[in-house]
C-alpha positions in Angstrom: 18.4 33.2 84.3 21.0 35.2 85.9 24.6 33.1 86.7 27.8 33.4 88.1 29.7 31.6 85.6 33.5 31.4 85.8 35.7 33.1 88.9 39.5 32.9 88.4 42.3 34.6 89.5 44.5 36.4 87.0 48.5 36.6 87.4 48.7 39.9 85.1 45.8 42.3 85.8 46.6 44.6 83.0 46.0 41.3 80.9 42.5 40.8 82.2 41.5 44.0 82.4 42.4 44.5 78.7 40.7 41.0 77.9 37.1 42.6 79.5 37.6 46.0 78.1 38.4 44.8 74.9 39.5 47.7 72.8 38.8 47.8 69.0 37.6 44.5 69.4 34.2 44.2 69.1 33.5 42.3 65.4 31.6 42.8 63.0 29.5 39.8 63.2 27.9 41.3 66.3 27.4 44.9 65.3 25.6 42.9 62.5 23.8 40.9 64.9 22.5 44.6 66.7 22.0 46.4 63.6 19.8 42.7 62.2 18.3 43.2 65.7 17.0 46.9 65.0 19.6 48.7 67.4 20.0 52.5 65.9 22.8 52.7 63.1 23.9 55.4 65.4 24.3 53.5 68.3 26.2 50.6 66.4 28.7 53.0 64.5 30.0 54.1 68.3 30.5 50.7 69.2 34.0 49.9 69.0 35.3 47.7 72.6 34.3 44.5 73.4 32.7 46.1 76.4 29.6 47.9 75.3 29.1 49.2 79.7 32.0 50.2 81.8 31.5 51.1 85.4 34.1 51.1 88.5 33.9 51.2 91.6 37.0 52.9 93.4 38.0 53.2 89.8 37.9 54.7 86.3 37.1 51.7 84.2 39.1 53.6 81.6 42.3 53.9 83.5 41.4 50.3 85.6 45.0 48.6 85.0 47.2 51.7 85.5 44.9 52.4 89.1 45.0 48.5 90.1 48.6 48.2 89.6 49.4 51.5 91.5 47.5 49.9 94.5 48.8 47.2 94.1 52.3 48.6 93.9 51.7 50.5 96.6 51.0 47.6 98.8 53.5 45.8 98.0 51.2 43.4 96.6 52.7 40.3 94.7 51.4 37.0 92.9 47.9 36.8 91.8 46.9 40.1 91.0 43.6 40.1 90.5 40.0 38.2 90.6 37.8 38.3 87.7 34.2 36.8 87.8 31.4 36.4 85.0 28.8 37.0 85.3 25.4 36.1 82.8 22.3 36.8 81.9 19.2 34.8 79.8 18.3 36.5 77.0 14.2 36.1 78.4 15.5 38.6 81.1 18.1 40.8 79.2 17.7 41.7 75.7 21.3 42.0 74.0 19.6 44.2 71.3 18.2 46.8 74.0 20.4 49.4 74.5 19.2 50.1 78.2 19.4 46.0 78.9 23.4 46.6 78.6 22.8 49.5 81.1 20.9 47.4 83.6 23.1 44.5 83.2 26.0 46.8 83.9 24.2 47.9 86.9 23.9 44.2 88.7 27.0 43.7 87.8 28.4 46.9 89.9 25.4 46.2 92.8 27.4 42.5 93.1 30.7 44.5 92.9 29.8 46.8 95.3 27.8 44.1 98.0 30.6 41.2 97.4 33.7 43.3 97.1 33.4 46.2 99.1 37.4 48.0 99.7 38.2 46.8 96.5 38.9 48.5 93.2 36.9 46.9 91.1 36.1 47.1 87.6 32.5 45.8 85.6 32.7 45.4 81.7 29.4 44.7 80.5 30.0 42.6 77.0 27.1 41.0 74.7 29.5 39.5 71.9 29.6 35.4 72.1 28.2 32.7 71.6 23.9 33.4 71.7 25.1 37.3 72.1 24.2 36.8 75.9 24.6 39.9 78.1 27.2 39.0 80.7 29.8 41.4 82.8 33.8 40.9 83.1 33.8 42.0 86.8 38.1 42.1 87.3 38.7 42.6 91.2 42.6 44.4 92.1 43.8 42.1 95.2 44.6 44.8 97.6 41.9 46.1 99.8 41.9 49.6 99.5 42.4 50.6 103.7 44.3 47.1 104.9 46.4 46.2 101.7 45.3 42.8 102.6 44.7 40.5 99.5 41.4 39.1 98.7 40.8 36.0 100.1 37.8 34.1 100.2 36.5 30.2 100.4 33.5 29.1 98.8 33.6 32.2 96.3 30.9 30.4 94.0 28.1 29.9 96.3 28.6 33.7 98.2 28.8 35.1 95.1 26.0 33.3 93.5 23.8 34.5 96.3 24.4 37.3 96.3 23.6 37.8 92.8 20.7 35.9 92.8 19.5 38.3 95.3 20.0 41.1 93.1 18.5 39.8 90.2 15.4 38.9 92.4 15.3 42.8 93.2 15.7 43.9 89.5 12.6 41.0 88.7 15.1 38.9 86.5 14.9 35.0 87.0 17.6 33.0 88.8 18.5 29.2 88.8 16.8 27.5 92.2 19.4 25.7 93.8 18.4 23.8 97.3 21.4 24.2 99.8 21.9 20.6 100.0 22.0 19.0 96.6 20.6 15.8 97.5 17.5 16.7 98.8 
């Protein structure tokens, strides 16, 4: 089952974005875990970031803090930088030893980005290291939106956002958690 996990706000968005990205990070327990799993040797011995996916949108994941901070600076923007959300998959939907399940996975995790966070820049890091090796995405938000310079706000971030991925997820034919809109009925 697909789940928003953990949203936070991050006061240094070069710190998070490093923290998702990951670089030289990725141990050698998991590439174990892939190559135990019968992922291609070659596929493994490129593996070197936490994040085994990178996408943007309104970004380059690979220059993410240098662009968010430029925004940001050129906004004016101060205090929390950015928003960072997690999002997870169950290993019945997404297989963390299938090469094209990281590819998918990245790919929800940039249709939420793109549904939920439109004006943004906004970076997905798809990661499968952990506890269980589950497939789950470091989506990192920049504060500013990109036309108004107006910092993301929103209320009730958990139950939008879980939504909307659960809609996603429904598209892509990936189980979701069934939650009734009223918790005691």
């Amino acid at each position: 089952m697909a789940t928003i996990g953990k949203i936070t706000q991050a006061t240094s968005g070069t710190a998070a974005v490093r923290y998702a990205e990951g670089k030289e990070k990725l141990k050698a327990s998991t590439k174990q875990f892939l190559l135990k799993s019968g992922v291609d040797s070659h596929v493994v011995d490129q593996l070197h970031d936490r994040a085994v996916v990178k996408s943007g949108m309104n970004i380059d994941p690979e220059f993410a803090s240098t662009q968010m901070k430029a925004t940001r600076s050129a906004f004016g923007t101060t205090g929390k930088e950015t928003v960072r959300v997690i999002q997870s998959f169950s290993t019945a939907d997404l297989n963390p030893a299938n090469p094209k399940d990281w590819q998918k996975a990245n790919e929800i995790g940039y249709q939420l980005a793109r549904k939920a966070f439109s004006g943004h820049q906004v970076a997905i890091y798809t990661q499968l290291d952990g506890t269980g090796h589950k497939l789950h995405n470091h989506i990192v938000v920049n504060m500013p939106n990109l036309k108004t310079g107006k910092k993301y706000h929103q209320h009730h971030d958990w139950q939008r956002l879980s939504a909307i991925s659960d809609d996603i997820c429904r598209e892509h034919g990936l189980s979701v958690i069934e939650r009734s809109k009223d918790p005691r009925e």
